[in-house]
C-alpha positions in Angstrom: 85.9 90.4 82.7 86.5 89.1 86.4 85.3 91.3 89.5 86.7 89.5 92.2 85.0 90.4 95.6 85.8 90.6 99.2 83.6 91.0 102.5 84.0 95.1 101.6 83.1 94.9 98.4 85.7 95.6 95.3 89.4 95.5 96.2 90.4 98.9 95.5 87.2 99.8 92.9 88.0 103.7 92.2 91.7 103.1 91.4 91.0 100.3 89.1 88.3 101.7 87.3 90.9 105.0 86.9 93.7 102.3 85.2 91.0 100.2 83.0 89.3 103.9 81.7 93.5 104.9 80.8 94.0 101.1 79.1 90.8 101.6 77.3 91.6 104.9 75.9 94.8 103.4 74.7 93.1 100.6 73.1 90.8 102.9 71.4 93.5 104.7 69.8 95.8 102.6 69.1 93.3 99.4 68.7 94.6 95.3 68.5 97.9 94.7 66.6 101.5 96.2 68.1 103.7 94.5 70.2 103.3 94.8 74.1 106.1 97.3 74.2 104.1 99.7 72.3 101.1 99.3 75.0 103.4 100.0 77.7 105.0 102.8 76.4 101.9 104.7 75.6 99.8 103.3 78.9 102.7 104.9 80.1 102.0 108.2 78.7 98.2 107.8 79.5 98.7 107.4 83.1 101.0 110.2 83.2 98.2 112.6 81.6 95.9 111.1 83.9 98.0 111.4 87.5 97.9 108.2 88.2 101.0 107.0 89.9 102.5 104.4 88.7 106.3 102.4 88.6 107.1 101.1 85.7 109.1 97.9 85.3 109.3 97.1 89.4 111.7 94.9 90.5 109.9 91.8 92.5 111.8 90.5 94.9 111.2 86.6 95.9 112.1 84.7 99.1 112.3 81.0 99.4 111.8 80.3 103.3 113.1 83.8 103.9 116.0 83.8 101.8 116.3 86.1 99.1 116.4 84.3 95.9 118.7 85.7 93.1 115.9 85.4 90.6 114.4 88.6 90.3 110.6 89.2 87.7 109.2 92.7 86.6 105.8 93.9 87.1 104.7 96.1 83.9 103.4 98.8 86.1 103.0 99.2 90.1 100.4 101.7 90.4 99.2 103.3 93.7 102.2 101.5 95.3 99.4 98.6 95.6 97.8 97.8 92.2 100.3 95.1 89.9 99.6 96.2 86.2 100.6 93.2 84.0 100.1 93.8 80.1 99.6 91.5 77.5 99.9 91.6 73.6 97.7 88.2 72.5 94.9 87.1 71.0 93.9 85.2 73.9 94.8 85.3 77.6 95.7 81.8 78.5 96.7 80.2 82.5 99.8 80.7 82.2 99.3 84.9 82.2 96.7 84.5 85.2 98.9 82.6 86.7 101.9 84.8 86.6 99.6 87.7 87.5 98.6 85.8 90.5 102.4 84.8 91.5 103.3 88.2 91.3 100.7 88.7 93.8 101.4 86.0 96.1 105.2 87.2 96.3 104.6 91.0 96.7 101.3 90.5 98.8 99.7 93.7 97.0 96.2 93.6 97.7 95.2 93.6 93.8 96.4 93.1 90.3 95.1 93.9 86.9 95.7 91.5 84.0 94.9 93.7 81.0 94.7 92.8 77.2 95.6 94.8 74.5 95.7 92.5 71.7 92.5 91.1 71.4 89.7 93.8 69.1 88.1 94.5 72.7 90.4 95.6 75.4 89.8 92.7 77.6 90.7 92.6 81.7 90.7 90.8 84.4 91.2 91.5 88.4 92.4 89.6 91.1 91.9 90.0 94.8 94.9 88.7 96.7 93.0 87.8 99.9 95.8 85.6 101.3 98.4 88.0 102.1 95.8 90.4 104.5 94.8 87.1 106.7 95.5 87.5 110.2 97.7 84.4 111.8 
């Protein structure tokens, strides 16, 4: 698992720790083995029964030199209105997941995402800081 730090300690720690405890009681119920859709539904339910707010499916926009592309992604969850939930099904968490985590980031300029793994016999996650979008010009 990946902490990732800034100069005030953990991006967000509380609210994070809230989401992993509701992916891990998910995991522990439902353990390794279904498709991703069954993960989001019931993480769905979970953070419900929790209050956690959360968006489910969020439209990200993306700009090309400020032009609004017509390509369009979906982040799994949105939660807080600052933490990007992406959910995974695998047996291992490869690049290319990190790296879509981290686009994600990059194009919304949320201040943290969680890349969580339901598919492996330990829930496994990871967190990203997104320190580039809160830089002063």
């Amino acid at each position: 698992m990946n902490e990732i730090i800034n100069f005030n300690g953990i991006v967000h720690k509380d609210k994070s720790y809230f989401i992993i405890g509701a992916a891990m009681e998910v995991h522990k119920v439902l353990g390794c083995g279904f498709l991703e859709s069954v993960y989001l539904e019931a993480l769905a339910m979970e953070l419900t029964e929790r209050h956690i707010p959360y968006e489910r499916e969020k439209q990200l926009d993306i700009y090309y030199k400020g032009v609004l592309l017509d390509k369009k992604f979906y982040a799994d969850f949105i939660c807080y209105d600052d933490i990007i939930l992406e959910i995974k099904a695998v047996t291992e968490l490869i690049p290319v997941h990190r790296a879509q985590l981290l686009n994600y980031l990059k194009a919304t300029k949320k201040r943290l995402g969680i890349l969580i793994n339901f598919g492996e016999t330990s829930l496994r996650y990871e967190r990203y800081a997104n320190t580039r979008s809160h830089r002063v010009a």
